[in-house]
N, CA, C and O atoms as CSV, one atom per row, in Angstrom:
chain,resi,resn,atom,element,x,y,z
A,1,UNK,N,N,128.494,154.416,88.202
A,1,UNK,CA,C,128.179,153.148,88.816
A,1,UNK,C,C,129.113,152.868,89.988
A,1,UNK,O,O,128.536,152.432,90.985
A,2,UNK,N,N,130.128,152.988,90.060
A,2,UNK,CA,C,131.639,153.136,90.692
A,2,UNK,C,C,131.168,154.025,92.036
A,2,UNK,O,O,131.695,153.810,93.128
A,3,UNK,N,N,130.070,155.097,91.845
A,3,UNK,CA,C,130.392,155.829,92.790
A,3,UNK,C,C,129.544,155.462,93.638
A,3,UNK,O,O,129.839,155.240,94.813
A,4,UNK,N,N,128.327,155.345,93.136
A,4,UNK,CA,C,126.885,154.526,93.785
A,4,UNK,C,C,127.448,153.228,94.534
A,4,UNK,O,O,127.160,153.077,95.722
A,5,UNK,N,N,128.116,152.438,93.977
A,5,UNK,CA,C,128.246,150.980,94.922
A,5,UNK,C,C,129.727,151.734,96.118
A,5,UNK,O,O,129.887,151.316,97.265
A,6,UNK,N,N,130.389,152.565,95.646
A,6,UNK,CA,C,131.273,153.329,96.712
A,6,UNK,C,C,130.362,153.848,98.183
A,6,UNK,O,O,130.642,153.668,99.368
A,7,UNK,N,N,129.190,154.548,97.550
A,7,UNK,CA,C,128.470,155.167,98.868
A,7,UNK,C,C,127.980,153.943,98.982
A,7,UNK,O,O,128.110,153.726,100.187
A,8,UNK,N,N,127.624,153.245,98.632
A,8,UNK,CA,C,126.399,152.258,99.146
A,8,UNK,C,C,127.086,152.016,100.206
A,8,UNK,O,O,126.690,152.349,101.323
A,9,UNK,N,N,128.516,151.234,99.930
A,9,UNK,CA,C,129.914,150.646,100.398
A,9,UNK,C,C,129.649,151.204,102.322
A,9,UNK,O,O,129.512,150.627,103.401
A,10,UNK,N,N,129.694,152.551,101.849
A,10,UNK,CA,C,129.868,153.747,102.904
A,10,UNK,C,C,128.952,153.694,103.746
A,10,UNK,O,O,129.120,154.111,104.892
A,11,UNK,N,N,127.515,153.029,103.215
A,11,UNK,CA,C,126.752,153.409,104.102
A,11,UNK,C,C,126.367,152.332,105.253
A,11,UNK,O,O,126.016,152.403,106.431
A,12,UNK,N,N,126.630,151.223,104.244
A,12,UNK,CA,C,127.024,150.049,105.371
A,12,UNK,C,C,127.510,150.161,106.261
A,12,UNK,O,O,126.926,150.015,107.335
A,13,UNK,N,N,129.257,150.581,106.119
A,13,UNK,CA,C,129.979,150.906,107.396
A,13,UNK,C,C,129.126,151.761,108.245
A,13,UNK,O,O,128.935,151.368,109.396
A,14,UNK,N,N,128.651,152.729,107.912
A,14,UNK,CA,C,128.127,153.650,109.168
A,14,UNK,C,C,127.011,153.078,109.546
A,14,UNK,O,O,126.733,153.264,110.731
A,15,UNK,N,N,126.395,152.544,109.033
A,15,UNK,CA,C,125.239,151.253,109.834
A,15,UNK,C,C,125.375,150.315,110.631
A,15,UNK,O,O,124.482,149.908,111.374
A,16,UNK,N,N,126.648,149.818,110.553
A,16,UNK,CA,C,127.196,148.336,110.951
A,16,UNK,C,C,126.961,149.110,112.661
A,16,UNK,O,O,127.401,150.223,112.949
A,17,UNK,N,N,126.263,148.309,113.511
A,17,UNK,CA,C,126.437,148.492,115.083
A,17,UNK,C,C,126.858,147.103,115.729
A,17,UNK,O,O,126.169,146.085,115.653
A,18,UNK,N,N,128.282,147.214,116.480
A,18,UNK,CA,C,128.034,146.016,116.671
A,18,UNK,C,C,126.883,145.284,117.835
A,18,UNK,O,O,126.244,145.807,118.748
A,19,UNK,N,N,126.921,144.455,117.552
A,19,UNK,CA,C,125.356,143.505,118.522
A,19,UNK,C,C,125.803,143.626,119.973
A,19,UNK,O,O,124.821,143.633,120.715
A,20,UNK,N,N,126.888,143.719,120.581
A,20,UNK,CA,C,127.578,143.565,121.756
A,20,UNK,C,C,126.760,145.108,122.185
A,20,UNK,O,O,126.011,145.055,123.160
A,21,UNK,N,N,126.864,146.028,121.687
A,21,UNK,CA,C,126.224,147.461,121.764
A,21,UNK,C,C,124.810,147.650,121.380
A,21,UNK,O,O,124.121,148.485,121.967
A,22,UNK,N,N,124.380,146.979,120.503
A,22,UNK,CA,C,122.764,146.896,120.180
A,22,UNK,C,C,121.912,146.012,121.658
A,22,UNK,O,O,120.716,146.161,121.910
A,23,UNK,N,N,122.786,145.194,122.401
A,23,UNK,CA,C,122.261,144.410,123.159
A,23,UNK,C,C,122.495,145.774,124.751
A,23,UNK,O,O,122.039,145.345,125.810
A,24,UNK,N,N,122.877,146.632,124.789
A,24,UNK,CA,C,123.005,147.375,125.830
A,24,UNK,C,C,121.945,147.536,126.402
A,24,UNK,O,O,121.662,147.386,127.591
A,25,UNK,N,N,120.946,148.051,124.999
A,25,UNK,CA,C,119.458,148.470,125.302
A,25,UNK,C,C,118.423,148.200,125.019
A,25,UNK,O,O,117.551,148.801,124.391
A,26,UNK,N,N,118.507,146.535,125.837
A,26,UNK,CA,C,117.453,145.348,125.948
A,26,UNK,C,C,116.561,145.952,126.837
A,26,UNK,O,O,116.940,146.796,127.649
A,27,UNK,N,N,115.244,145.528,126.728
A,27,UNK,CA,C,114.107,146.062,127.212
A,27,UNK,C,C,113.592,144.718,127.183
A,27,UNK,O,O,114.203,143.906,126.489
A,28,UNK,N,N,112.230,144.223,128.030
A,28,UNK,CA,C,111.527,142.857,128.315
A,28,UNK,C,C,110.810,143.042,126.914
A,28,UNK,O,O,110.697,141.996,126.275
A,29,UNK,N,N,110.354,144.079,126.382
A,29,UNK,CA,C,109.845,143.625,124.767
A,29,UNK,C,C,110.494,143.421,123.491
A,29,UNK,O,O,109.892,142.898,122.554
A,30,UNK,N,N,111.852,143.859,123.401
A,30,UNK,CA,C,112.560,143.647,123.003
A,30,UNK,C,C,113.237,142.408,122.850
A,30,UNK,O,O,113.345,141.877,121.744
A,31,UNK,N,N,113.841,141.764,124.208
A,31,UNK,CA,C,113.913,140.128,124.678
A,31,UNK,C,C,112.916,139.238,124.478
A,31,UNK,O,O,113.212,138.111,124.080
A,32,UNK,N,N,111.527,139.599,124.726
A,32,UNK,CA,C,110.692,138.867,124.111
A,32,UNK,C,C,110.739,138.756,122.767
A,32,UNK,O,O,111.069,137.670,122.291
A,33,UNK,N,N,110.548,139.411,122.255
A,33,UNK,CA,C,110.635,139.352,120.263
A,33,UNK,C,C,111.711,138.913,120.463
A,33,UNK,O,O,111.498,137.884,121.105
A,34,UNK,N,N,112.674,139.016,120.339
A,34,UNK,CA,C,114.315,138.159,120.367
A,34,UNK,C,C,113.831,136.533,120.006
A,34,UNK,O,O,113.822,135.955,118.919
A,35,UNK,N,N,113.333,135.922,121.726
A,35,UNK,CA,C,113.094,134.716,121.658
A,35,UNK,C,C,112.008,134.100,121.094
A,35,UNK,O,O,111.962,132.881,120.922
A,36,UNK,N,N,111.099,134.886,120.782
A,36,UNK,CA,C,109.872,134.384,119.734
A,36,UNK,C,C,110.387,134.403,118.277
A,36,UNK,O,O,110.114,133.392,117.630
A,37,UNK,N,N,111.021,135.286,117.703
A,37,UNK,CA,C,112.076,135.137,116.422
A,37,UNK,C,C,112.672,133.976,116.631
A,37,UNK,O,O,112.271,133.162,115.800
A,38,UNK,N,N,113.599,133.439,117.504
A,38,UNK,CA,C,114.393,132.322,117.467
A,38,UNK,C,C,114.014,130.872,117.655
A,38,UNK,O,O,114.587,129.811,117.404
A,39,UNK,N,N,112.464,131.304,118.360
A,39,UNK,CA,C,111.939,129.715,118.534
A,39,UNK,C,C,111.537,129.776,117.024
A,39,UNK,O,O,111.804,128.769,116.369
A,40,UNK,N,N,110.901,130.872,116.348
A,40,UNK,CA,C,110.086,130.834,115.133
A,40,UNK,C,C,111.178,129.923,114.104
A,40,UNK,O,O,110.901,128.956,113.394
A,41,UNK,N,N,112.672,130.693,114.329
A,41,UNK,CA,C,113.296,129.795,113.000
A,41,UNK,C,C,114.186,128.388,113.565
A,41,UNK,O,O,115.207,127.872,113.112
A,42,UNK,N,N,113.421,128.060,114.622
A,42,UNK,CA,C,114.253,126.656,115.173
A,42,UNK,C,C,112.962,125.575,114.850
A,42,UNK,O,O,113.091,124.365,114.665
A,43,UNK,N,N,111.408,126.516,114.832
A,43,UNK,CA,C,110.531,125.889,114.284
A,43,UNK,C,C,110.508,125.259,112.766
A,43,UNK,O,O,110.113,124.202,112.274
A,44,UNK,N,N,111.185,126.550,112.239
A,44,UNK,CA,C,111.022,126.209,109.872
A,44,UNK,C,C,111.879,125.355,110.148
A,44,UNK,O,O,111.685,124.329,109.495
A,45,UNK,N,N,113.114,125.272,111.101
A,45,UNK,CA,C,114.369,124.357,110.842
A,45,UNK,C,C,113.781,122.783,110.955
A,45,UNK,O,O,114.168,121.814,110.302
A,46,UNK,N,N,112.631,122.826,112.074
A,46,UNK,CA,C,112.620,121.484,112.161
A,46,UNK,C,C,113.452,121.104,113.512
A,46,UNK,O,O,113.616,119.937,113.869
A,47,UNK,N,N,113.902,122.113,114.142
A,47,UNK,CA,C,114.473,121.769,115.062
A,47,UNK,C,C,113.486,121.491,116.575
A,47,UNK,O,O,114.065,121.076,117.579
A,48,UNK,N,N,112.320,121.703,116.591
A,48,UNK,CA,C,111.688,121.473,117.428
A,48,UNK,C,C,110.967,119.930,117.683
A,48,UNK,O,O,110.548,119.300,116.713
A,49,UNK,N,N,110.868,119.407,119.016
A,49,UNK,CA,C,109.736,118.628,118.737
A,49,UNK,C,C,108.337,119.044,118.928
A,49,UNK,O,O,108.145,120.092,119.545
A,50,UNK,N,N,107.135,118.239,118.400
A,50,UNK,CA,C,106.124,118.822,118.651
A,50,UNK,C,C,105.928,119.236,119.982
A,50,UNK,O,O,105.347,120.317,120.081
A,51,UNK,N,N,106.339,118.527,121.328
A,51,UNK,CA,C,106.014,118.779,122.342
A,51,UNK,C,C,106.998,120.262,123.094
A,51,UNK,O,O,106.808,120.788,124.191
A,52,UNK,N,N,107.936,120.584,122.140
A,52,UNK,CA,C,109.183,121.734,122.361
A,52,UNK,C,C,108.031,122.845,121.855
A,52,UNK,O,O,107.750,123.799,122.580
A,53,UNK,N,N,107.710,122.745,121.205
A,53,UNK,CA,C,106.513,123.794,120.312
A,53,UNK,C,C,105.365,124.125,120.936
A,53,UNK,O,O,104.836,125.230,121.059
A,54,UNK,N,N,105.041,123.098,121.303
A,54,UNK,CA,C,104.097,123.227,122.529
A,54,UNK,C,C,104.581,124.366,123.416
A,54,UNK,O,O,104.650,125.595,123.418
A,55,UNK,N,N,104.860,123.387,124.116
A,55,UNK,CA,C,105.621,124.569,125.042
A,55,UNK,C,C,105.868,125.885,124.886
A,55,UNK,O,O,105.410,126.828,125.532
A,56,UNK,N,N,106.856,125.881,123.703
A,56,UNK,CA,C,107.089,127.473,123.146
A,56,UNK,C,C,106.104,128.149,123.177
A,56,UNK,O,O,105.998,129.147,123.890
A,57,UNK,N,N,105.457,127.835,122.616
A,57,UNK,CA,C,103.871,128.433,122.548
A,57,UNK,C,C,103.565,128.944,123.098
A,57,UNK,O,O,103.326,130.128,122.860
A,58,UNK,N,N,103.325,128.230,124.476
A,58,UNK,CA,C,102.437,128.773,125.421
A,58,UNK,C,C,103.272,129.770,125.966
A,58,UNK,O,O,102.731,130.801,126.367
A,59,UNK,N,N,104.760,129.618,126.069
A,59,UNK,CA,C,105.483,130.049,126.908
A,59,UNK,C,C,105.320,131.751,126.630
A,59,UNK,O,O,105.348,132.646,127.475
A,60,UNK,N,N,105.149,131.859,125.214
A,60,UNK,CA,C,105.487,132.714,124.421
A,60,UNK,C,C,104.188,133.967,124.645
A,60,UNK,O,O,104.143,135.196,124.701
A,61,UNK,N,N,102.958,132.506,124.748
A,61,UNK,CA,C,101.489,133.523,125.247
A,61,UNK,C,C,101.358,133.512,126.430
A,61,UNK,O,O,100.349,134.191,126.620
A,62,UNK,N,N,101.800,133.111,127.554
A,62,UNK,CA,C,102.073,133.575,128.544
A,62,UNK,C,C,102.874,135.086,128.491
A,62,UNK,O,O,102.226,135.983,127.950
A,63,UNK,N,N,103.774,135.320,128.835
A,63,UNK,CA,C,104.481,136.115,128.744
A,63,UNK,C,C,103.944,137.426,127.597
A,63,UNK,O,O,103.935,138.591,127.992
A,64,UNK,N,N,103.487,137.044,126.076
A,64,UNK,CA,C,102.894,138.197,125.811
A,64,UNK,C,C,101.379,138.595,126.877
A,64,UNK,O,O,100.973,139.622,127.419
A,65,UNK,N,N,101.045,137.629,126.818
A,65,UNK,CA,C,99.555,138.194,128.153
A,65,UNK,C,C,100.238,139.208,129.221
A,65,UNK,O,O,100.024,140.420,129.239
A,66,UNK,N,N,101.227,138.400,130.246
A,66,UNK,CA,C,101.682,139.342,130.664
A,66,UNK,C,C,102.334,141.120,130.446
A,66,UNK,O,O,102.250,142.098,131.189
A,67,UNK,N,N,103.013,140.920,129.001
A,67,UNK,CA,C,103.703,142.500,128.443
A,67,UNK,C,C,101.987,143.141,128.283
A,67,UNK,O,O,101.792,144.328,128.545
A,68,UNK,N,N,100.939,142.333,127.885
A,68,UNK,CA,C,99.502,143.337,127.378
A,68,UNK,C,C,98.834,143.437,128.832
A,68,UNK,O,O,97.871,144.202,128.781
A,69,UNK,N,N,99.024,142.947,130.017
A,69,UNK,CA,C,97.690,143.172,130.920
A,69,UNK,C,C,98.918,142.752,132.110
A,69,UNK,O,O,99.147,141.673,132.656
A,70,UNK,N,N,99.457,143.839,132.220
A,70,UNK,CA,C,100.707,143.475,133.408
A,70,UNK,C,C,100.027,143.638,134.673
A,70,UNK,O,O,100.748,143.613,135.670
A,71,UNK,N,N,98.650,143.818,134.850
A,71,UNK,CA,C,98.174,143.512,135.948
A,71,UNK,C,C,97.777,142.259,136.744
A,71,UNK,O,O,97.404,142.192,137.915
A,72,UNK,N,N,97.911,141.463,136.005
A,72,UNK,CA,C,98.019,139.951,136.081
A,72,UNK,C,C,98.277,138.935,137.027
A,72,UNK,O,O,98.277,137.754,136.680
């Protein structure tokens, strides 16, 4: 049991990237999902108003229209 939660331990560390380095290799779809994740949990929070949501929204289908039909 000892040895299993030891590697587990282990494998964390070699997983851990820090974000300062995960953020190197931002891409516009990447940044998009970013900020659609963050409006999503500022939405459960309640932190939005309806008219902030709004917005988000669109902002959000804008911009995916654009990543699907970049001829636009």
């Amino acid at each position: 049991m000892q040895d299993q939660q030891t590697a587990t331990a282990e494998n964390q560390q070699e997983e851990f990237k820090s974000p300062f380095e995960e953020v190197k290799d931002m891409s516009d779809v990447k940044a998009f999902n970013i900020l659609v994740q963050a409006a999503n949990a500022a939405q459960r929070a309640g932190a939005l108003s309806v008219r902030d949501s709004v917005f988000v929204a669109k902002a959000a289908e804008h911009l995916g229209d654009k990543f699907n039909n970049p001829s636009k």
